[in-house]
C-alpha positions in Angstrom: 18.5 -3.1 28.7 17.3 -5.4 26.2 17.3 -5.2 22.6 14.2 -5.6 20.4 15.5 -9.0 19.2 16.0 -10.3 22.6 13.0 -9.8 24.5 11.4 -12.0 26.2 8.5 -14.1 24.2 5.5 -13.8 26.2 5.1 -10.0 25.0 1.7 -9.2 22.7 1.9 -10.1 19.1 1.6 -7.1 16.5 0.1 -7.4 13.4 1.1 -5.1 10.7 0.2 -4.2 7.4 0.6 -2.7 4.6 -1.8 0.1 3.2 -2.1 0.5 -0.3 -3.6 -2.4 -1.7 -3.4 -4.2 1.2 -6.1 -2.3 3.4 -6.8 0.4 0.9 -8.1 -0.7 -2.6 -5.9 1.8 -4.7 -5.8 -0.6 -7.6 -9.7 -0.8 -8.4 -10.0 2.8 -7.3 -7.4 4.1 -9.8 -9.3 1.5 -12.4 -12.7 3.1 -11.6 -11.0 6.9 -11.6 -9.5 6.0 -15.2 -13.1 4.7 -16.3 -14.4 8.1 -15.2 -11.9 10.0 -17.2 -11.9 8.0 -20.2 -15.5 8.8 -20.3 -15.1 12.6 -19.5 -12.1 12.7 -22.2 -13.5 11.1 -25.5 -9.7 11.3 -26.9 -8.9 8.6 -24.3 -11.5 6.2 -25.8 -9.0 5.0 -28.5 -7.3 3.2 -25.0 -9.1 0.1 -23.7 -9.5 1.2 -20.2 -7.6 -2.0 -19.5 -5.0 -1.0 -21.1 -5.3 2.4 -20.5 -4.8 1.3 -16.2 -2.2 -1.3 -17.3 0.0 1.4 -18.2 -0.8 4.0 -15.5 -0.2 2.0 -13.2 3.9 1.0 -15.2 4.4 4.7 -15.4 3.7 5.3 -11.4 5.8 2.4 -10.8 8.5 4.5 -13.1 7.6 7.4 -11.2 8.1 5.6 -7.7 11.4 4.4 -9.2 12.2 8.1 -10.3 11.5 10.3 -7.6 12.1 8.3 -4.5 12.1 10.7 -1.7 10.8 13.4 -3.5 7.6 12.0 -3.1 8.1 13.6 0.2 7.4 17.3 -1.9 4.0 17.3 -2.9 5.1 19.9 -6.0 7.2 17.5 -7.5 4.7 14.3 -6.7 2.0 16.6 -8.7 4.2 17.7 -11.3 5.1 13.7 -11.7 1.0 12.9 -12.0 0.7 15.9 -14.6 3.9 14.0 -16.3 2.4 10.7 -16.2 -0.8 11.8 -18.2 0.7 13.7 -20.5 2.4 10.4 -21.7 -0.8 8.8 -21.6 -2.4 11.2 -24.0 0.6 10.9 -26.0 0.1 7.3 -26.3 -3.6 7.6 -27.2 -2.7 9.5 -30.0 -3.8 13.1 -29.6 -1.1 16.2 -29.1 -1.3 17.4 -25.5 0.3 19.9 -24.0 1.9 20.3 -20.4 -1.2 22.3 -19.1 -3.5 19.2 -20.5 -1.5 17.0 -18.2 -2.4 19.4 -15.2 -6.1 19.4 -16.1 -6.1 15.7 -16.9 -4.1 14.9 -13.4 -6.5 17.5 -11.8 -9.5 15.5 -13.4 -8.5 12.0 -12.2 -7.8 13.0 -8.9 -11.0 14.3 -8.2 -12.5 10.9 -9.4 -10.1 9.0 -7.6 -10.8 10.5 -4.2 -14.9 10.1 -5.0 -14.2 6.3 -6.2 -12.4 5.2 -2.9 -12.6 1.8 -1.4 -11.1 -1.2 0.8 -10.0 -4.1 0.2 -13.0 -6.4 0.9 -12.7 -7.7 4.0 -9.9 -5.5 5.4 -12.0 -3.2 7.5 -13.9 -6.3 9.9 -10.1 -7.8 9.4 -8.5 -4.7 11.0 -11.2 -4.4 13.7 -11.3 -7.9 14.8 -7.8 -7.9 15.3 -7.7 -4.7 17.3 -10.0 -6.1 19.9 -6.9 -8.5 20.6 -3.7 -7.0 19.5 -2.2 -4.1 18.5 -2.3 -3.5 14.6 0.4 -1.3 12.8 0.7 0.0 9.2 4.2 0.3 7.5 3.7 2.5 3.9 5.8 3.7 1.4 4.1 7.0 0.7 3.4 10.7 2.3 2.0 10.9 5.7 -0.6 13.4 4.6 -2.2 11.1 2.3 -1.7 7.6 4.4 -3.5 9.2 7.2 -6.5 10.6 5.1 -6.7 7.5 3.6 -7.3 5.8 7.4 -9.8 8.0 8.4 -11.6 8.0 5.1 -11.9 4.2 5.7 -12.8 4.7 9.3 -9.8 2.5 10.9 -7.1 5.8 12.1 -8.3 4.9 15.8 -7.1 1.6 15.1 -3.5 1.8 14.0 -1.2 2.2 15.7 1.8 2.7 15.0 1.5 4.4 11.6 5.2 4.6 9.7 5.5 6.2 6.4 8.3 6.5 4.4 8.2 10.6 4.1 8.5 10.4 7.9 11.1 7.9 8.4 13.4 9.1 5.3 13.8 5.1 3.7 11.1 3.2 1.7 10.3 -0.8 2.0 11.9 -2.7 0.9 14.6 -0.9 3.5 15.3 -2.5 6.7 15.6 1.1 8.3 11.6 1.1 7.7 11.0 -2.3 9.3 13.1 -1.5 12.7 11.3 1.8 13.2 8.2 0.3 13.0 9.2 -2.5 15.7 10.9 -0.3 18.0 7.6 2.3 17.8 5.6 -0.7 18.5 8.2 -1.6 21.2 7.8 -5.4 19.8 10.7 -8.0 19.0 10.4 -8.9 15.1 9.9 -12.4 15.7 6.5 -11.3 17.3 5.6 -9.1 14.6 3.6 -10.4 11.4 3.8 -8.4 8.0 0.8 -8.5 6.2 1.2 -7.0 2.5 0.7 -7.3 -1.5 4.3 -7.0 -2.5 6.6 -9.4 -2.5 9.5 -7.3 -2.6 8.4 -4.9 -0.6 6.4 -6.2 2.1 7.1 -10.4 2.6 10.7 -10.1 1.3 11.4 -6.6 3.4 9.5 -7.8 6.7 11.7 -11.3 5.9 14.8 -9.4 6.0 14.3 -8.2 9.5 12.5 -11.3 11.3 9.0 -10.7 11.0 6.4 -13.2 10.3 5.7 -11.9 5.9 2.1 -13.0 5.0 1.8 -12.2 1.6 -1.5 -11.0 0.3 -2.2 -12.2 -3.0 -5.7 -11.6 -3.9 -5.1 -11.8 -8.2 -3.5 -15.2 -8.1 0.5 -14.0 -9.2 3.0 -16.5 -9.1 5.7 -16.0 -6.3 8.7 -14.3 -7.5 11.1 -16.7 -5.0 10.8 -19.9 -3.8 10.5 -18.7 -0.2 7.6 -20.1 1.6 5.4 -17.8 3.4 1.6 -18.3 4.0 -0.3 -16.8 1.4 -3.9 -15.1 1.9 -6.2 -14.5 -1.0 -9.0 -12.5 0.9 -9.7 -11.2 4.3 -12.7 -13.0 4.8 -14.0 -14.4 7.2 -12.5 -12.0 9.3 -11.8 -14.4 12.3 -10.8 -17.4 10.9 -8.5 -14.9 9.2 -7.5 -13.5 12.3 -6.9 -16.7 14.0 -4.5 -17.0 11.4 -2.2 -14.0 11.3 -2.5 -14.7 15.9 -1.0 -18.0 15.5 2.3 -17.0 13.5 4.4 -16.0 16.0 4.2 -19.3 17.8 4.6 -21.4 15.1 
């Protein structure tokens, strides 16, 4: 039997993506979920809410960095989002207590899940593709959450696969998360296209293993490495876009 490396070319392409900023718009949404906040909380006002995401969104990258699999325990993600506000409060200069980082974390998650959005474009993107190809999502993240986040946006019937770290037991930029995903998509990596917003994760991680990295780079950030990957700045219009991410695999 063959391996996934080896098979034969004339097999579908797959096209898979990230989620998080990628598909789903966490960025802005977490902006817009601060905004709310800041106005519900006038101690947060001495914060520019620029700053005030800026450094939200260092400490969840700390976090990430922290907890690693324990993201997989949704105590110990909450007691981390209870941790991270309390810092924040900290840093805005008023004395909070533990049980204000539970009621401020309590507070910005309701807003979050009210302020939720795509990516602009990634929903025609996602369904024009499908009509064609099969379209995967590989996430770093708990399966809970990645699939309510694909139904909120309408696309679960979509994807397929869906591979998330809690379920596979290694994060990107892992290899062990890239080769699951090709052997549930039962696709050879140099027919597979990554589409994603980190360079580490996604367009160096998918690199590692074969795939075809597109690196979606909608703020304009300067590549970290000199390797050359094609670069997409929106999702629109969907099929010139999708014409695009088609033709990778025979390039």
């Amino acid at each position: 039997m063959g391996s996934i490396v080896d098979r034969p070319s004339h097999e579908p392409v797959v096209i898979f993506f990230d989620l998080d900023d990628t598909i789903f718009d966490h960025s802005r949404t977490c902006r817009a979920a601060l905004g709310e906040l800041r106005r519900a909380e006038p101690r947060f006002r001495s914060m520019p809410l620029d700053r005030l995401w800026r450094r939200y969104l260092e400490r969840l990258g700390e976090t990430d960095l922290t907890l690693g699999y324990a993201r997989t325990q949704p105590a110990a993600y909450e007691a981390a989002r209870a941790a991270r506000f309390l810092g924040l409060a900290e840093e805005a200069g008023w004395s909070a207590t533990p049980a204000d980082g539970e009621r401020l974390s309590a507070l910005y998650r309701a807003h979050y899940q009210r302020r939720r959005r795509a990516i602009p474009g990634a929903i025609p993107l996602v369904r024009t593709l499908a009509r064609e190809h099969p379209v995967g999502v590989i996430t770093n993240n708990q399966v809970a959450e990645q699939e309510e986040k694909l139904r909120f946006l309408g696309l679960r019937e979509f994807v397929a696969p869906l591979v998330v770290s809690e379920a596979v037991g290694a994060e990107k930029p892992d290899p062990t998360i890239f080769r699951h995903a090709l052997r549930a998509a039962g696709v050879a990596a140099a027919r597979a296209v990554m589409v994603g917003d980190s360079w580490s994760n996604d367009v160096l991680g998918a690199r590692a293993v074969g795939m075809h990295p597109v690196w979606f780079n909608r703020f304009g950030a300067s590549a970290p490495t000199r390797h050359r990957v094609p670069v997409l700045r929106s999702f629109s219009p969907a099929p010139a876009v999708a014409s695009l991410l088609r033709g990778l695999p025979g390039r």
